[in-house]
C-alpha positions as CSV (number, residue, x, y, z in Angstrom):
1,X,-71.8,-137.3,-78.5
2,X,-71.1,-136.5,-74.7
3,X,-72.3,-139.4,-72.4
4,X,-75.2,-138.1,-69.7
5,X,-72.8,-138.5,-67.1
6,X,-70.7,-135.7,-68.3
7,X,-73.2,-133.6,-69.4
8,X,-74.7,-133.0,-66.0
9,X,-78.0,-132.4,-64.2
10,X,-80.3,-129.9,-64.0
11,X,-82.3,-129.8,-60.7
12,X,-85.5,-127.4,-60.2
13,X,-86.1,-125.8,-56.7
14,X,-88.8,-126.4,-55.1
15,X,-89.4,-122.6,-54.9
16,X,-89.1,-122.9,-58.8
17,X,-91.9,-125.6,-58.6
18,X,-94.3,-123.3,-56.8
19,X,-93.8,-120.7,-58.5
20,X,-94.7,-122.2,-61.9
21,X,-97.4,-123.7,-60.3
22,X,-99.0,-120.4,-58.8
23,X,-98.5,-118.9,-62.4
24,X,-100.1,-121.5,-63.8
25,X,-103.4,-121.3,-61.2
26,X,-103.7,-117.5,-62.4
27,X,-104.2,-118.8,-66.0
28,X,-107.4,-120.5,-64.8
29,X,-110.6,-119.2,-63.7
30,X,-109.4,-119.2,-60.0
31,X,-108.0,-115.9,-58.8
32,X,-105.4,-114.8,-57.4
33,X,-102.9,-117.3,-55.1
34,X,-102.6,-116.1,-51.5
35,X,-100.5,-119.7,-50.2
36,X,-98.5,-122.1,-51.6
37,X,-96.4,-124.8,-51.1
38,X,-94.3,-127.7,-53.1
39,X,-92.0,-130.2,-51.9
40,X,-89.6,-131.7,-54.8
41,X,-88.5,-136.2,-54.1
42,X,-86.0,-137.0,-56.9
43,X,-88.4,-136.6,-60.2
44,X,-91.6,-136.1,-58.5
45,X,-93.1,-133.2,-57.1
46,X,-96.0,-132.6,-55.4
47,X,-97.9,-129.1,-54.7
48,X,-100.9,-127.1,-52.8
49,X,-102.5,-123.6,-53.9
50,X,-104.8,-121.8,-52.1
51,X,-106.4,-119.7,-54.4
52,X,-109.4,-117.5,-54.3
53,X,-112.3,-118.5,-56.5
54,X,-114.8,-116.0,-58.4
55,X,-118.4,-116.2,-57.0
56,X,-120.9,-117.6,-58.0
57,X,-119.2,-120.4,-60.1
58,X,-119.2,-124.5,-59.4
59,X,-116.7,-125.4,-57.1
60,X,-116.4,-128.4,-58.6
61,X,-115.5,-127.0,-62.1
62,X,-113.0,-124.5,-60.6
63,X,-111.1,-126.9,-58.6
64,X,-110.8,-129.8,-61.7
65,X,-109.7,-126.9,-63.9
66,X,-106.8,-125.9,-61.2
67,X,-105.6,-129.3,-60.6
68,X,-105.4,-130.2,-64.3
69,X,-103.9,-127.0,-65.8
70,X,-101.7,-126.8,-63.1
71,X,-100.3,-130.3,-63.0
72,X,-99.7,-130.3,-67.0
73,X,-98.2,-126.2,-67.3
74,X,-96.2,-127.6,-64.0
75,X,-94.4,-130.9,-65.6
76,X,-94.0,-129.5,-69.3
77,X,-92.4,-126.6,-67.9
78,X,-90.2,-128.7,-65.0
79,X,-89.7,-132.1,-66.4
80,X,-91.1,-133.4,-63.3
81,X,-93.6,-136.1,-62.4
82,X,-96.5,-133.9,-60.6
83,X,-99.1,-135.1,-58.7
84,X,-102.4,-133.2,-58.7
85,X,-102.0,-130.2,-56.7
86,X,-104.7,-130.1,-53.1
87,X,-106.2,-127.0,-53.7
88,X,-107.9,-124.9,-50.8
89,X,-109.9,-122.5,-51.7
90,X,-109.7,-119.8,-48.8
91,X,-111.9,-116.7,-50.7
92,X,-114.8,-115.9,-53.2
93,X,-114.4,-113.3,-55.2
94,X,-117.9,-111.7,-57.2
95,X,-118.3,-111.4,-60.9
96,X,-121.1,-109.6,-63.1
97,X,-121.6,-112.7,-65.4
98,X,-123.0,-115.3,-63.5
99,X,-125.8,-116.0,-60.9
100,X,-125.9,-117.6,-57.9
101,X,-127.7,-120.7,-59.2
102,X,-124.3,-121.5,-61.2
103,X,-122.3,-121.6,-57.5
104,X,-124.8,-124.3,-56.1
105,X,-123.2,-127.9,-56.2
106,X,-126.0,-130.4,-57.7
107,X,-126.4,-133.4,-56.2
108,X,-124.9,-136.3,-57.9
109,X,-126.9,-139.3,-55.6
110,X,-128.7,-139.8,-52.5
111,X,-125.8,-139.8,-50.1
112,X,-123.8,-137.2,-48.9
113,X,-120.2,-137.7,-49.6
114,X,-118.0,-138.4,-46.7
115,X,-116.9,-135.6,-44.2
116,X,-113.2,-134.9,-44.6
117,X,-111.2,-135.4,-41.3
118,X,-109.6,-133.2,-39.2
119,X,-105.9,-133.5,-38.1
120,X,-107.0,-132.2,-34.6
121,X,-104.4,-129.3,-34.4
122,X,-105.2,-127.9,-31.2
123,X,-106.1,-130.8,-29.0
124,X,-102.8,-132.6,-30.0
125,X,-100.8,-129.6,-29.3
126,X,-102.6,-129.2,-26.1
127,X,-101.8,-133.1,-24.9
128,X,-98.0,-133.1,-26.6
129,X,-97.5,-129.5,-24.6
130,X,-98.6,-131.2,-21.2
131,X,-96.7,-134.5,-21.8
132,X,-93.7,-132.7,-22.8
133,X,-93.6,-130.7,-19.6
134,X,-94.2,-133.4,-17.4
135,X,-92.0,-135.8,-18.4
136,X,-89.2,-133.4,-19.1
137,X,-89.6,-132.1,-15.1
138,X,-90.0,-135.9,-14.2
139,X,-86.2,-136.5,-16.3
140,X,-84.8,-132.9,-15.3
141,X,-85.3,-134.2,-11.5
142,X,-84.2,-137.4,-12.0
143,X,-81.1,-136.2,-13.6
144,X,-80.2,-134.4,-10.4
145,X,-80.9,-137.3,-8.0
146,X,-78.8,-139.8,-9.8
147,X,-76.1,-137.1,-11.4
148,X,-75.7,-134.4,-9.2
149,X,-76.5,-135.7,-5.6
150,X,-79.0,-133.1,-5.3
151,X,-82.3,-134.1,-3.3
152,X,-85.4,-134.9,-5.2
153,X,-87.5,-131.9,-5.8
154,X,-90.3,-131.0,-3.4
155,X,-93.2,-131.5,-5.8
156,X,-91.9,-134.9,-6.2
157,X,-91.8,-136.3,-2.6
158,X,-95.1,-134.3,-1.9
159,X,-97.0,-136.4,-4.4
160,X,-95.2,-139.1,-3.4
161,X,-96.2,-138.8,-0.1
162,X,-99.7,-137.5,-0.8
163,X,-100.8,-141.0,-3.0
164,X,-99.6,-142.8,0.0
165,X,-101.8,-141.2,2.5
166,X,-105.0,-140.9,0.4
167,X,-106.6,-144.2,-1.0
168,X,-109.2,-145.1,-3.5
169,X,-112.3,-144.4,-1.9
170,X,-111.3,-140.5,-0.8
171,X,-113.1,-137.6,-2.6
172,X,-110.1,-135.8,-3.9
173,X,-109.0,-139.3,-5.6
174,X,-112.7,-140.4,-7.0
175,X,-112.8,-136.7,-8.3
176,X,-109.4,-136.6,-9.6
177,X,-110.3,-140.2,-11.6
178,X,-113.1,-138.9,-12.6
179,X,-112.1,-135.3,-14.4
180,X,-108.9,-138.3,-16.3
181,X,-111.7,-140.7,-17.3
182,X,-113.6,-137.4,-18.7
183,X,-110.3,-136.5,-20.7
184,X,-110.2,-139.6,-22.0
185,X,-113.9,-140.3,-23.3
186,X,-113.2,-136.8,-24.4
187,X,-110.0,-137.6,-26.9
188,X,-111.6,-140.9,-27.7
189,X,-114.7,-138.8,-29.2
190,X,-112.4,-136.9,-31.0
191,X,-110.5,-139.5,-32.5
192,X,-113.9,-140.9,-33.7
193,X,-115.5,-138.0,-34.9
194,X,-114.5,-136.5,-38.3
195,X,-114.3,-132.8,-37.1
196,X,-114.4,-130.2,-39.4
197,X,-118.4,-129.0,-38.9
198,X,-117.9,-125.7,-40.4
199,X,-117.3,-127.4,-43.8
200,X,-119.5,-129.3,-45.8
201,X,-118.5,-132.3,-48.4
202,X,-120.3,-131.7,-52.1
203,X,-120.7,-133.7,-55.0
204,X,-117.9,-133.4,-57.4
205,X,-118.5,-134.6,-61.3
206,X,-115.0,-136.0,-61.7
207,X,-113.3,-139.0,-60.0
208,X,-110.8,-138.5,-57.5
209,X,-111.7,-135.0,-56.7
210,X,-113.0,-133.8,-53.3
211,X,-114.8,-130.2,-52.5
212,X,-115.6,-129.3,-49.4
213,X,-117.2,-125.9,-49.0
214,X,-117.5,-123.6,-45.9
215,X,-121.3,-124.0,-44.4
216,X,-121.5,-120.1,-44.2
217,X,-120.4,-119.9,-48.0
218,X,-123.5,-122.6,-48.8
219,X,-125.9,-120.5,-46.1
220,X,-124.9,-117.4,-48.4
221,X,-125.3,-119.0,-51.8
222,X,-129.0,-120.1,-51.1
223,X,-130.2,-116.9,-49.1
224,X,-128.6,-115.4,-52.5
225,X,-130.1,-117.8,-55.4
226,X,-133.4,-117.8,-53.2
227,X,-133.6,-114.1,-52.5
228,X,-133.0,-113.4,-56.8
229,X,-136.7,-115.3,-57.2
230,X,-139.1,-112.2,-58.2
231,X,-141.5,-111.4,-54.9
232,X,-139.1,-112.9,-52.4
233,X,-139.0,-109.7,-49.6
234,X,-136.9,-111.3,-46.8
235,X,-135.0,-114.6,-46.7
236,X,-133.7,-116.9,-43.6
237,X,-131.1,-119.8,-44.2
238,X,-130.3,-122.2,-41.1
239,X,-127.7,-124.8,-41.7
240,X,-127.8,-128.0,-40.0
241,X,-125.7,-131.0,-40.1
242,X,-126.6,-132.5,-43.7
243,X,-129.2,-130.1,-44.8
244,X,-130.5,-126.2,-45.1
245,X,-133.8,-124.9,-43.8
246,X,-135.0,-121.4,-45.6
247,X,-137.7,-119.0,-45.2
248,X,-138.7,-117.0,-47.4
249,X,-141.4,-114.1,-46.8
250,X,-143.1,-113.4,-50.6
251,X,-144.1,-109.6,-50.7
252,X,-146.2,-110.4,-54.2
253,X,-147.1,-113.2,-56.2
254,X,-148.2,-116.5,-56.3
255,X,-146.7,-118.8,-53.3
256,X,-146.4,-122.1,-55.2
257,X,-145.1,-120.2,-58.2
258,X,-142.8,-118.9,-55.9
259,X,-142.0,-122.0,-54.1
260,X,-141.5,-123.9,-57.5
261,X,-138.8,-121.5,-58.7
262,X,-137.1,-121.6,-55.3
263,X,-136.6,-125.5,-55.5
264,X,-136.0,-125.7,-59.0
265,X,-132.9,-124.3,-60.8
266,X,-133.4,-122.1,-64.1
267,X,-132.1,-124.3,-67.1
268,X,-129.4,-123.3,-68.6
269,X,-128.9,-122.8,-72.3
C-alpha cells in the first residue's frame, strides 16, 4: 500500500468552498445568494451567505436551517472542518402560502436580546484618513529638513509661530479646544454605543444563533399581519427604540373583537 506521503494532497479553493456553500443555501428555504465569502486555514473553513429569504416566514427558522444544511452539504462534500456560516439576510422575497403572522418573531422572555455592535466603518475611515494625512505631511517635511537641506514648509513654521503668539486664554484657542474636546466626547459615545439602530435583535429558538431584522422589515410585517384582521380600513406602525406603536382605524366591527385579534396570533394547526 502507498504511504500518505507519496500519495499526495488534495487541497480545496476557497472559491471551491463558496461555491458548495452557495449551492448548498439554494437547497434550503432561503433564496437565491447575492454575496458570498469563505476563507480556507489548513482543515477548517469558515463561510458567510447573504441570501434572500421568502416573506413572511420566521427568521429564526430560515437562518438555523441555512447554517445547518450548509455547514453539513459543505464538510461532506469538502472534507473540511466548517464553522457555521454568518448569514445576512439582505432581501424578502413574497410567497402565496404563508401569512404575515408566520414572519413575526415570538418573544422567547421579557428581555430584549442584546443589540449587535457596529464596526463603525465610516467614523474610523474618517479619523484613519485625517491621521494618515497629517502625519504623512508632518514625515514628508521632515524628510526634507533632515535629508535634503530643503527649508521646513511654510505651514509648518506658520503654526509654529502662530501657538507661540496666542496663549490659552485667546478665543481662537478656547474655540479651537473646544470643537477637539467635542470630537472626542463624540468618538467616546461611539465607542460606547452599540450602533446599528436601523436593526432590531429578535428572539431566536436555538442556542448560539443571532437574528437581527431591519426595523422597516418589522414596521412592514405588523402594518401587514395587523391590516389582514377583518374591518381594519387604515393602519399606522411607528417604531421606537425597543417597541412598535400601531393605529389602526376599524371601518366595521366590534373594537375589542378587533383589538383581540390584532394582539393575538391565529393558532396554528
Amino acid at each position: 500500500m502507498t504511504a500518505a506521503a507519496e500519495r499526495g494532497t488534495t487541497t480545496v479553493s476557497q472559491r471551491a468552498v463558496r461555491r458548495i456553500a452557495e449551492r448548498a443555501a439554494t437547497e434550503t428555504r432561503a433564496g437565491r445568494v447575492v454575496g458570498s465569502a469563505a476563507s480556507v486555514r489548513g482543515t477548517s473553513a469558515e463561510v458567510s451567505l447573504k441570501p434572500t429569504q421568502p416573506y413572511p416566514a420566521p427568521p429564526a427558522d430560515t437562518v438555523r436551517e441555512v447554517q445547518s444544511h450548509v455547514t453539513q452539504r459543505t464538510r461532506h462534500l469538502t472534507g473540511l472542518d466548517v464553522h457555521p456560516p454568518r448569514i445576512g439576510v439582505t432581501a424578502l422575497t413574497p410567497t402565496a402560502t404563508s401569512t404575515a403572522w408566520d414572519a413575526l418573531p415570538a418573544a422567547a422572555g421579557p428581555r430584549t436580546p442584546r443589540r449587535w455592535w457596529s464596526r463603525r466603518g465610516m467614523p474610523v475611515a474618517l479619523l484613519a484618513w485625517v491621521a494618515a494625512v497629517s502625519c504623512g505631511a508632518l514625515a514628508f517635511d521632515l524628510f526634507r529638513v533632515h535629508l535634503a537641506d530643503r527649508p521646513a514648509a511654510a505651514w509648518r513654521t506658520g503654526a509654529v509661530h502662530w501657538l507661540s503668539a496666542h496663549g490659552p486664554g485667546d478665543p481662537a484657542v478656547v474655540a479651537a479646544g473646544a470643537l477637539i474636546a467635542l470630537m472626542g466626547a463624540l468618538m467616546i459615545l461611539l465607542a460606547l454605543a452599540p450602533g446599528r439602530r436601523d436593526q432590531w435583535t429578535v428572539d431566536a429558538p436555538a442556542a448560539r444563533v443571532a437574528v437581527a431584522v431591519d426595523r422597516s422589515t418589522m414596521v412592514g410585517l405588523v402594518r401587514d399581519a395587523v391590516a389582514a384582521v377583518d374591518g381594519v380600513a387604515a393602519v399606522r406602525v411607528r417604531a421606537r427604540r425597543r417597541r412598535l406603536t400601531v393605529r389602526a382605524a376599524l371601518a366595521f366591527g366590534d373594537r375589542e373583537a378587533a383589538r383581540a385579534a390584532v394582539t393575538t396570533p391565529p393558532e396554528t394547526p
